[in-house]
C-alpha positions as CSV (number, residue, x, y, z in Angstrom):
1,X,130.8,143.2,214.1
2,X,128.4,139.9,214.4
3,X,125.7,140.0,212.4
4,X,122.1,139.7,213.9
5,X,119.4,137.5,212.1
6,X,117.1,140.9,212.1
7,X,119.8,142.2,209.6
8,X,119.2,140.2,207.2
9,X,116.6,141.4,204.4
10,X,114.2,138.7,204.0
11,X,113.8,138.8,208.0
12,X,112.9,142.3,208.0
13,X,111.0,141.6,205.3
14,X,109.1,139.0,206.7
15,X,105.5,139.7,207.1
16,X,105.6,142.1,203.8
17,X,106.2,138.6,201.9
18,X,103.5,136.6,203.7
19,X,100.9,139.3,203.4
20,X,101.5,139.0,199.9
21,X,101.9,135.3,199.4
22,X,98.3,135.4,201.6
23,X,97.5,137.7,199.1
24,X,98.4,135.9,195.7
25,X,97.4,132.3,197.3
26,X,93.9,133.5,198.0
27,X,92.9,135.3,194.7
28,X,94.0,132.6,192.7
29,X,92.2,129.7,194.7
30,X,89.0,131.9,194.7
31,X,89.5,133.0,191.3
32,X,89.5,129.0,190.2
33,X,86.9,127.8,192.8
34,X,84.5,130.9,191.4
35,X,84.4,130.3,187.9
36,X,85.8,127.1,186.6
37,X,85.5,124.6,189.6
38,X,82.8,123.4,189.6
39,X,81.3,126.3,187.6
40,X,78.3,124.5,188.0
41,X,74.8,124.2,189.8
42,X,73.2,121.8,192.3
43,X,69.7,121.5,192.9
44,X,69.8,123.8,196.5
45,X,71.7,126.8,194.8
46,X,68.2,127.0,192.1
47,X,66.1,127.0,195.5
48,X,68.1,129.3,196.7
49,X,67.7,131.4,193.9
50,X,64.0,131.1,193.4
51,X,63.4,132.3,197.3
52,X,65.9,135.2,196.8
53,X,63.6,136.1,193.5
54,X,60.1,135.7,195.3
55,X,61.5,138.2,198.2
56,X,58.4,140.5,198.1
57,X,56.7,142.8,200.6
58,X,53.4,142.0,198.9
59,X,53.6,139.0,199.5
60,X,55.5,138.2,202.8
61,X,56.1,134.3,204.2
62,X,57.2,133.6,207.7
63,X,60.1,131.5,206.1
64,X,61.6,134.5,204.7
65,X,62.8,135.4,207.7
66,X,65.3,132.4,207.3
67,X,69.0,133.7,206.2
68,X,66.9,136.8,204.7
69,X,70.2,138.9,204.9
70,X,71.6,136.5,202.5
71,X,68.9,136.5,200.4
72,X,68.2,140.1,200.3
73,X,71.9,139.7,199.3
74,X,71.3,138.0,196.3
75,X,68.7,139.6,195.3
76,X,69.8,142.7,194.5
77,X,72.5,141.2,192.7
78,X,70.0,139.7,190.7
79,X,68.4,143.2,190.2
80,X,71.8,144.5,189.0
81,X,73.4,141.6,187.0
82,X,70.4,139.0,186.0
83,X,70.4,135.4,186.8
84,X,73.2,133.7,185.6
85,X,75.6,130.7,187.3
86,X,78.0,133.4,188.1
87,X,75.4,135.9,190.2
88,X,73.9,133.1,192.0
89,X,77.6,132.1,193.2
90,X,78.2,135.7,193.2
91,X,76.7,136.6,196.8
92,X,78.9,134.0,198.4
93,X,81.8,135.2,197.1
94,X,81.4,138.7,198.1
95,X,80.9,136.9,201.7
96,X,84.1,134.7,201.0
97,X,86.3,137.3,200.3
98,X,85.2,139.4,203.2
99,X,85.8,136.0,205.4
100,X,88.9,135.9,204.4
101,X,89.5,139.3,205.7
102,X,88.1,138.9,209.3
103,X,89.7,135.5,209.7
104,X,93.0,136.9,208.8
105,X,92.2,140.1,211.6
106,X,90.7,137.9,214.0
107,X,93.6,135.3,214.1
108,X,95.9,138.5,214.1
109,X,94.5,140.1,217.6
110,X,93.6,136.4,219.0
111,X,97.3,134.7,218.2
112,X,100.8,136.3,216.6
113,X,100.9,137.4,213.3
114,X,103.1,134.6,212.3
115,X,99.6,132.1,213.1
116,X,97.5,134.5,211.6
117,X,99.5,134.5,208.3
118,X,99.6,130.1,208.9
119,X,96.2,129.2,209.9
120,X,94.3,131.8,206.7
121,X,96.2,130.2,204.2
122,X,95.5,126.8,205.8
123,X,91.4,127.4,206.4
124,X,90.9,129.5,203.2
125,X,92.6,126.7,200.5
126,X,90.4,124.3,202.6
127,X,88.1,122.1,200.6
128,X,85.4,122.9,202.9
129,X,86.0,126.9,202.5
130,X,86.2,126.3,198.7
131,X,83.3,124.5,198.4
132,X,81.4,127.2,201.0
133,X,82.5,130.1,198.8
134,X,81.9,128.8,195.2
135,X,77.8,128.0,196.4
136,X,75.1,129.5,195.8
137,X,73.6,129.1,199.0
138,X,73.3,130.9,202.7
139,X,76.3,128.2,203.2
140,X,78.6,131.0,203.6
141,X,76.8,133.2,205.4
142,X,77.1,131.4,208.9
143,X,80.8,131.5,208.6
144,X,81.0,134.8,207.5
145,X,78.6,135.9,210.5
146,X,80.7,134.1,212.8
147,X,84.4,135.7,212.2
148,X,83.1,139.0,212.2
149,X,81.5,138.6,215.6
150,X,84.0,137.7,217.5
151,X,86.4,139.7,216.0
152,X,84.2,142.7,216.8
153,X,83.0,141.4,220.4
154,X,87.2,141.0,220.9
155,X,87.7,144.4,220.0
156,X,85.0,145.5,222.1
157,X,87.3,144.9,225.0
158,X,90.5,145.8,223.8
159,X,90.0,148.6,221.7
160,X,89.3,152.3,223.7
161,X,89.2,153.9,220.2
162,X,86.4,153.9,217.9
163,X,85.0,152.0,220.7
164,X,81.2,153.1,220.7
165,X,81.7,152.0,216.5
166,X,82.8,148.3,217.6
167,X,80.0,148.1,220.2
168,X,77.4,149.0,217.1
169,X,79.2,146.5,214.7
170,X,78.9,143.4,217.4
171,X,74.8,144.7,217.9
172,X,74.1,144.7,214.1
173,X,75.9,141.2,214.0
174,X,74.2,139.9,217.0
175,X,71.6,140.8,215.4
176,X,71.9,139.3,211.6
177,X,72.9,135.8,213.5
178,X,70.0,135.3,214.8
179,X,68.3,135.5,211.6
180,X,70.3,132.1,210.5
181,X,70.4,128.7,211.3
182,X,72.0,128.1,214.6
183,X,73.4,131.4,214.8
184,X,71.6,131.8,218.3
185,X,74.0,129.6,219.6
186,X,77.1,131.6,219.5
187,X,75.5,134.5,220.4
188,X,74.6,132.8,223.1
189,X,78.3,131.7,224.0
190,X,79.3,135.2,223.8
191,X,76.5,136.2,226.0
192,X,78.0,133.7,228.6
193,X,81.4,134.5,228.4
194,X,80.4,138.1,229.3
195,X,78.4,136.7,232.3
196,X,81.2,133.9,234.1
197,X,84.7,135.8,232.6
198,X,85.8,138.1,235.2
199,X,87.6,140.6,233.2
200,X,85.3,140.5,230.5
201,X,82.3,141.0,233.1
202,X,84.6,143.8,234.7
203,X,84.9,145.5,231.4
204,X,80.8,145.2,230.5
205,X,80.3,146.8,234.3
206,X,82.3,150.1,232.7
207,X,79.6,150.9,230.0
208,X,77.4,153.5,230.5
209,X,74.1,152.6,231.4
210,X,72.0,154.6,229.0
211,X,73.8,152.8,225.8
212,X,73.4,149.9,227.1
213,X,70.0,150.2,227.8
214,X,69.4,151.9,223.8
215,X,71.5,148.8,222.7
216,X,69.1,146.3,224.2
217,X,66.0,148.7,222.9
218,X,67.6,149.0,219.3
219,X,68.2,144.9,219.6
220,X,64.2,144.0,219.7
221,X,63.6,146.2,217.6
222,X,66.0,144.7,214.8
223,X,64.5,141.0,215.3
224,X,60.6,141.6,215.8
225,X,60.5,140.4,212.2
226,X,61.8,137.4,213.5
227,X,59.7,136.9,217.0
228,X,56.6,137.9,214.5
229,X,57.6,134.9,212.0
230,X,58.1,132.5,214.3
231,X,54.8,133.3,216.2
232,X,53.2,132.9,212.7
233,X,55.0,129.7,212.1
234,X,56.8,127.8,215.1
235,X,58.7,126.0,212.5
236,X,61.2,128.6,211.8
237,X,61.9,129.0,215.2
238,X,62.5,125.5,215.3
239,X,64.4,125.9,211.8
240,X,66.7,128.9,213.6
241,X,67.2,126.8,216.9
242,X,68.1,123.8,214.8
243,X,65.2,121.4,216.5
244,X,64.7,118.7,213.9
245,X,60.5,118.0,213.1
246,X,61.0,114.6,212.5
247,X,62.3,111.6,214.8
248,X,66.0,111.4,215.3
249,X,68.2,108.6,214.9
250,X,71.2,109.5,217.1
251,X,73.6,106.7,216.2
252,X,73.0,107.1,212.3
253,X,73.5,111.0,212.6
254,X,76.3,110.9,214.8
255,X,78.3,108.1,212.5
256,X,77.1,110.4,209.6
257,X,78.4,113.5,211.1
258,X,82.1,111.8,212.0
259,X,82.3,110.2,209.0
260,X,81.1,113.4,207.0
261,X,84.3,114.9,209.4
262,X,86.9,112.7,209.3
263,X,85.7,109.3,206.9
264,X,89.2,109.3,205.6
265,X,88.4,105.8,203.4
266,X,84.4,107.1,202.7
267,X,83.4,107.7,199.4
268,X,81.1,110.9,198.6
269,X,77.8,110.3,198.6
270,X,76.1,114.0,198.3
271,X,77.4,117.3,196.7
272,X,80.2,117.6,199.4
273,X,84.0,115.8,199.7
274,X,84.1,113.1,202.3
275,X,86.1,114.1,204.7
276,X,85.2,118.0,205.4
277,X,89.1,118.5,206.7
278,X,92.1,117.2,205.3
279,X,94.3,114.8,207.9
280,X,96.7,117.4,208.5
281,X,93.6,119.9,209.5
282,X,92.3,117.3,211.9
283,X,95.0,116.7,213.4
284,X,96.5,120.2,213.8
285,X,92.7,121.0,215.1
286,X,93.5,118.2,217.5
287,X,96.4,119.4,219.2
288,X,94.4,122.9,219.0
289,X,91.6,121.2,221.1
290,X,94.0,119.4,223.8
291,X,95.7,123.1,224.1
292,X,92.1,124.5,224.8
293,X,91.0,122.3,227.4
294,X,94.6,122.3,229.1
295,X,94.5,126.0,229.4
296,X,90.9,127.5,229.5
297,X,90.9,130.4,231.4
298,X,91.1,133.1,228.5
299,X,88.2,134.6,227.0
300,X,88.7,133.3,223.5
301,X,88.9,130.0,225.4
302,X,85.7,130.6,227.1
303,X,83.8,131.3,223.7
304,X,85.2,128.5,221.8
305,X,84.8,125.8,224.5
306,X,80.9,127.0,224.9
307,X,80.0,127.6,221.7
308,X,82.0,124.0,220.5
309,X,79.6,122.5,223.3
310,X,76.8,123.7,222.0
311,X,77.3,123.6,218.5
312,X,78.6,119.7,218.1
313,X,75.7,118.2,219.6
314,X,73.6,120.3,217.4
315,X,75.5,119.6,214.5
316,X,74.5,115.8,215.3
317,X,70.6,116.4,215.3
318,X,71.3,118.3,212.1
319,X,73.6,116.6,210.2
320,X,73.0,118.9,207.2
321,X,74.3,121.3,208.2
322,X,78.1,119.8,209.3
323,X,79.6,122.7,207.4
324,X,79.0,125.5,209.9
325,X,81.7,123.4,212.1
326,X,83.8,125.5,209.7
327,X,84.8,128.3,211.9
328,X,85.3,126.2,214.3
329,X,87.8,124.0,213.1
330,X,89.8,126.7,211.5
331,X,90.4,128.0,215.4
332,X,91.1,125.0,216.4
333,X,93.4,124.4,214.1
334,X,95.4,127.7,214.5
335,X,95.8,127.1,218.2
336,X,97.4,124.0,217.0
337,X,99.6,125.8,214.8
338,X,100.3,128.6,217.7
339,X,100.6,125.3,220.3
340,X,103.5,123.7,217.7
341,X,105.3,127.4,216.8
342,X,105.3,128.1,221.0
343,X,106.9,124.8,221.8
344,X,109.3,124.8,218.8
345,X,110.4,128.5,220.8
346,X,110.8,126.9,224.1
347,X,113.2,124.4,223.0
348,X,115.5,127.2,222.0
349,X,114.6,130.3,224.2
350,X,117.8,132.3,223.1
351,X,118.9,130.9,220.0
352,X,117.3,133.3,217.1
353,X,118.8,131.4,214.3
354,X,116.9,128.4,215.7
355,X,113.8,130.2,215.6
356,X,114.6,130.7,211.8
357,X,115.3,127.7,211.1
358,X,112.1,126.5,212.9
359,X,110.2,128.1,210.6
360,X,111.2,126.8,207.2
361,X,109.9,123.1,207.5
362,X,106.8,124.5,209.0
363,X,106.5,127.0,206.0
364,X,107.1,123.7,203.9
365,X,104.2,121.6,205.6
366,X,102.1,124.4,205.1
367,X,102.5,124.7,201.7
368,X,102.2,120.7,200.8
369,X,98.5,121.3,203.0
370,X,97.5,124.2,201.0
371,X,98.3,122.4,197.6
372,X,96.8,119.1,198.5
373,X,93.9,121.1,199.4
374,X,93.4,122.9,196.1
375,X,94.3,119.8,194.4
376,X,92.0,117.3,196.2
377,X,88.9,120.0,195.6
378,X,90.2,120.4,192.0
379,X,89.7,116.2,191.5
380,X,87.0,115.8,192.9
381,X,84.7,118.8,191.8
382,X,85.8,118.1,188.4
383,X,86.3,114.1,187.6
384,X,84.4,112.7,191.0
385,X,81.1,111.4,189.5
386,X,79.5,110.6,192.5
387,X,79.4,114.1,193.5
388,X,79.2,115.6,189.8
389,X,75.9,114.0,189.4
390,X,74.3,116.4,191.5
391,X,75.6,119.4,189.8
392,X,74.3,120.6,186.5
393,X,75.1,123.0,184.0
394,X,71.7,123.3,182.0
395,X,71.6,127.7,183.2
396,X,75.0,127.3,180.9
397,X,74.1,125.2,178.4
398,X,70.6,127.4,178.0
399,X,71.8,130.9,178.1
400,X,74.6,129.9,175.4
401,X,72.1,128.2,173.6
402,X,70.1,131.6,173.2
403,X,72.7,133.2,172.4
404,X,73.5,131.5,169.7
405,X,69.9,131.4,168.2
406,X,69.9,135.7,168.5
407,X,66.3,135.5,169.3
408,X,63.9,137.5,171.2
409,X,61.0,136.4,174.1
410,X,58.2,137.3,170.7
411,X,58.8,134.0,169.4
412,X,61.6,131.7,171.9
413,X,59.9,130.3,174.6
414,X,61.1,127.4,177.1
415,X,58.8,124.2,178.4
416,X,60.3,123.4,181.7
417,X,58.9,120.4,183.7
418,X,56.8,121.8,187.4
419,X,59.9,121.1,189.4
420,X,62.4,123.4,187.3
421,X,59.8,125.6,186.1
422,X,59.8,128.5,189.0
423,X,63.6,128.2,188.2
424,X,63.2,129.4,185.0
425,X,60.6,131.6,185.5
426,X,62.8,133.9,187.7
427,X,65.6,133.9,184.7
428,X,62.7,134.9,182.2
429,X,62.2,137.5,184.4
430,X,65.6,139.6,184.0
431,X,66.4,138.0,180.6
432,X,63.9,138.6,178.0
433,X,65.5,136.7,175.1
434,X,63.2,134.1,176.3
435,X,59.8,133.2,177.9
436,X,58.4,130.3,180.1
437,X,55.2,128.9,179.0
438,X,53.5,125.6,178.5
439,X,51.4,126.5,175.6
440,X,52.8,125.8,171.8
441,X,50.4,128.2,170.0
442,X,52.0,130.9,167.8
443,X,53.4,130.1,164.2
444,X,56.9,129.7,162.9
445,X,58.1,129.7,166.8
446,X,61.1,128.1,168.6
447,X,60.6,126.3,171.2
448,X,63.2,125.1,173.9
449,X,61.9,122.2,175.8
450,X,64.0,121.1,179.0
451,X,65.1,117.5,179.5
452,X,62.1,116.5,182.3
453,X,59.6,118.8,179.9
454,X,59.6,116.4,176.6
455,X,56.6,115.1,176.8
456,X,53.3,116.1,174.5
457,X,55.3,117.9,171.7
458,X,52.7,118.9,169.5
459,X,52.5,117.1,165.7
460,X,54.4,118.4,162.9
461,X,56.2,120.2,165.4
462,X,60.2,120.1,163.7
463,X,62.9,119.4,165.8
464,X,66.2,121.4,165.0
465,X,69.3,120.3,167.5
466,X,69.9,118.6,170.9
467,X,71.8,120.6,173.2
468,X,73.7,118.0,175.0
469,X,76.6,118.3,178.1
470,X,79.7,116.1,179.0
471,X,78.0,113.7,180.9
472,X,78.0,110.2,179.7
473,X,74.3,109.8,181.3
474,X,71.3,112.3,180.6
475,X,73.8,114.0,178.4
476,X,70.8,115.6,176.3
477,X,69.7,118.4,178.4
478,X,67.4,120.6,175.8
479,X,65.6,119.8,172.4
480,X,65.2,122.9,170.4
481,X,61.4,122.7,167.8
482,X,60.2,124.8,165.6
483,X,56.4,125.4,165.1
484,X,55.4,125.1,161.4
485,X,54.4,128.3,160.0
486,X,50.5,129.0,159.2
C-alpha cells in the first residue's frame, strides 16, 4: 500500500503543534517584555498614570474623554493593585494578550490557518508589538481596538449564528474607537466598504429595520460624552481626528515618519527602535501590498486599502503617533506570507510531498524573524543608551527603598520637584508607607528627597544614604535625611 503524506503523525498533527508553539512563543516573549525588558518607566507612562488617577466625576475635563476606556482601564487596576511599574504596564498587557487573541482569529477567518499560525508569531515577537505591550500608555489600545473590529464586522457577514451578539460586539467597538486617537478613521473605512461592496451592501440590506434603527439610537447615545467634550473643547476633537494645532512641516514629518518605518542605518533618537519593522517585515508587507492592489475586489481588500489611505497621510501630520500603523503592517504582511505559501502551491499543484517540503524553509525563515526580533528588542531596551535615557527606574528604586526603611507615612515623607510631584502624589495615595509634602517640620523624621527636589534642605538636617541606579549619568536618584530630634 503507498503511503499518503496525511499518514504520517506530525502531518496530522500539524496545527496541534503550531497552536502550541504559538502558544509557548508568545508567553515567554510577553513574559520577558512585561517584567524584565525594559522593566522600566518613561516620562509618558507617569502622565499616563497621573490622568488615569485624577479620573473623577467631581471633577470632569473635556480631555478625559481622550482614550478614557483605557484609562478607566488603569484605573481600577490601580484601585485593586496600587501604583507600582508593574500595574501601570499592567493595562496594556491585559490588551496585549487579548491582541494576540483576535489577531490570531482574525488572520484565521481572513487567510488559512497555516498564515494565521505565520503571520501572529511574526507580528506578536515584533519589536513594535513588544514595545506596544510592555507601555504604560493608551499605545496599545488602538491596536487592540482595531483587530477586534474587524474581526467582529467580518463575522458580522459570515456568521448566521450568534449573529445579533456579533452585530452588538462591532456597535460597542465602533463605539470605544471613536473615543481614541484616529480611531474615527477605520470606522470610517468600514462604513465605506459597507456602502461601495456589493455583497457586503447586499448582506446590510437583510437586517431588520427596527435593530438597525435601535443600533444607530444606542450609537449616540454611547458617544454624547464625546460630541459634549469636544463642543466644550474643539481641541479634542481635533486631538481624535488627528488635526495637528500647530503648523506642519510636511517634508520633515514625512522623512521622520519613513525613517521612523524603515531608517534601516538610523540611530534611535526617542523611546522607540529605529526602524518600527524588521527588513524581513517590510518586505513581506511589501509583497502583501503589491498582492492588495493587484487584486482588490474582496472586502477585506476594501477595508485595508481605505483605511491604509486614510491612515498614512494622517500618520504623516502626526508623526507621533507612527505606531498605530501597527495593525496595519501585520496584514500586510500576512498577505505576503499567504501571497509566497499560494505561489509555492502553484508550482506543484499535485505534488503533496512538495507542499511539505515547501513548508520547512519557510518554518525556518520564520523562526530566524521571530528570534531576531526578540533579540534586537532585548539589545536595545537593555544596553541602547540613547533610548535608555528616557526610561527611568526611580518608582523601583523608591518603593524598594521603603521597604527597606519599614516605615510608616507618620514620619517618611518624600520632596519631589513640581514636575514629578503629581506623580507621586497619586502613589502616596494607595501606598501609605509614605507621604508627599514640601514642608520639613516634625522631629526625628526621614525624609526622601527626589533627584530634581534637592534644593533648600533645611540645616542640621543629616543625611543617611544615596539611592543610586546603573546609569553612569544622574546615577543618584534619591537622598534619604533625617530631621534632628527636638
Amino acid at each position: 500500500m503507498r503511503v499518503r503524506v496525511t499518514d504520517f503523525l506530525i502531518y496530522r498533527w500539524r496545527y496541534i503543534v503550531s497552536y502550541g508553539f504559538l502558544i509557548v512563543c508568545v508567553g515567554v516573549v510577553l513574559f520577558i517584555a512585561s517584567f524584565y525588558v525594559p522593566g522600566e518607566l518613561r516620562e509618558a507612562e507617569l502622565t499616563s498614570s497621573v490622568q488615569s488617577g485624577s479620573l473623577s466625576i467631581k471633577s470632569l475635563s473635556p480631555s478625559m474623554v481622550i482614550d478614557l476606556p483605557y484609562h478607566v482601564l488603569q484605573r481600577v487596576i490601580f484601585n485593586i493593585f496600587g501604583v507600582s511599574t508593574f500595574t501601570i504596564k499592567l493595562p496594556s498587557l491585559i490588551l496585549g494578550v487579548g491582541t494576540v487573541l483576535g489577531l490570531f482569529l482574525l488572520l484565521s477567518t481572513w487567510f488559512r490557518r497555516n498564515v494565521a499560525v505565520f503571520g501572529t508569531i511574526i507580528a506578536v515577537t515584533s519589536t513594535q508589538f513588544l514595545f506596544l505591550v510592555q507601555d504604560g500608555t493608551p499605545g496599545i489600545m488602538h491596536t487592540f481596538v482595531a483587530v477586534w473590529l474587524l474581526f467582529a464586522a467580518t463575522y458580522v457577514t459570515r456568521q448566521k449564528l450568534f449573529g445579533t451578539l456579533w452585530k452588538v460586539i462591532t456597535l460597542v467597538l465602533i463605539g470605544t474607537a471613536l473615543y481614541l486617537p484616529l480611531g474615527s478613521y477605520l470606522v470610517l473605512a468600514i462604513l465605506t466598504t459597507s456602502l461601495f461592496h456589493p455583497h457586503i451592501r447586499h448582506i446590510i440590506k437583510r437586517f431588520s429595520r427596527l435593530r438597525f434603527i435601535l443600533a444607530i439610537v444606542l450609537g449616540c447615545i454611547a458617544i454624547t460624552p464625546l460630541i459634549y467634550a469636544s463642543i466644550l473643547d474643539p481641541g479634542v476633537a481635533r486631538t481624535l481626528l488627528g488635526i495637528p494645532d500647530h503648523s506642519i512641516d510636511f517634508w520633515r514629518n514625512t522623512t521622520q515618519v519613513g525613517t521612523d518605518i524603515s531608517g534601516f542605518a538610523s540611530q534611535s533618537t526617542g523611546a522607540l527602535v529605529r526602524p518600527l519593522y524588521s527588513l524581513s517585515i517590510v518586505l513581506l508587507a511589501g509583497i502583501g501590498l503589491y498582492k492588495l492592489i493587484t487584486y482588490k475586489y474582496t472586502a477585506r481588500s476594501y477595508i485595508t486599502m481605505v483605511w491604509g489611505a486614510l491612515l498614512i497621510p494622517l500618520i504623516i501630520l502626526n508623526p507621533e503617533r507612527v505606531t498605530e500603523t501597527f495593525p496595519l503592517a501585520a496584514l500586510l504582511m500576512s498577505l505576503g506570507i499567504a501571497t509566497l505559501i499560494s505561489d509555492w502551491y502553484k508550482l506543484f499543484p499535485r505534488n503533496p510531498y512538495a507542499r511539505v517540503a515547501g513548508l520547512i524553509p519557510l518554518t525556518i525563515v520564520i523562526i530566524g524573524i521571530m528570534s531576531l526580533s526578540v533579540l534586537r528588542y532585548i539589545g536595545n531596551y537593555q544596553y541602547n543608551s540613547s533610548i535608555l535615557s528616557f526610561y527611568s527606574k526611580d518608582l523601583t528604586l523608591l518603593q524598594r527603598q521603603l521597604t527597606n526603611l519599614k516605615s510608616t507615612s507618620s514620619n517618611t515623607i518624600l520632596y519631589a520637584g513640581p514636575s514629578e510631584a503629581a506623580f507621586y502624589t497619586l502613589v502616596a495615595h494607595y501606598d501609605k508607607r509614605f507621604s508627599v509634602d514640601r514642608s520639613f517640620t516634625a522631629s526625628n523624621q526621614i525624609v526622601i528627597v527626589a533627584h530634581d527636589a534637592r534644593t533648600h534642605i533645611p540645616p542640621r538636617t543629616e543625611l543617611k544614604e544615596i539611592v543610586t541606579n546603573s546609569r553612569a549619568t544622574d546615577g543618584n536618584r534619591f537622598y534619604i535625611y533625617q530631621t534632628p530630634s527636638k
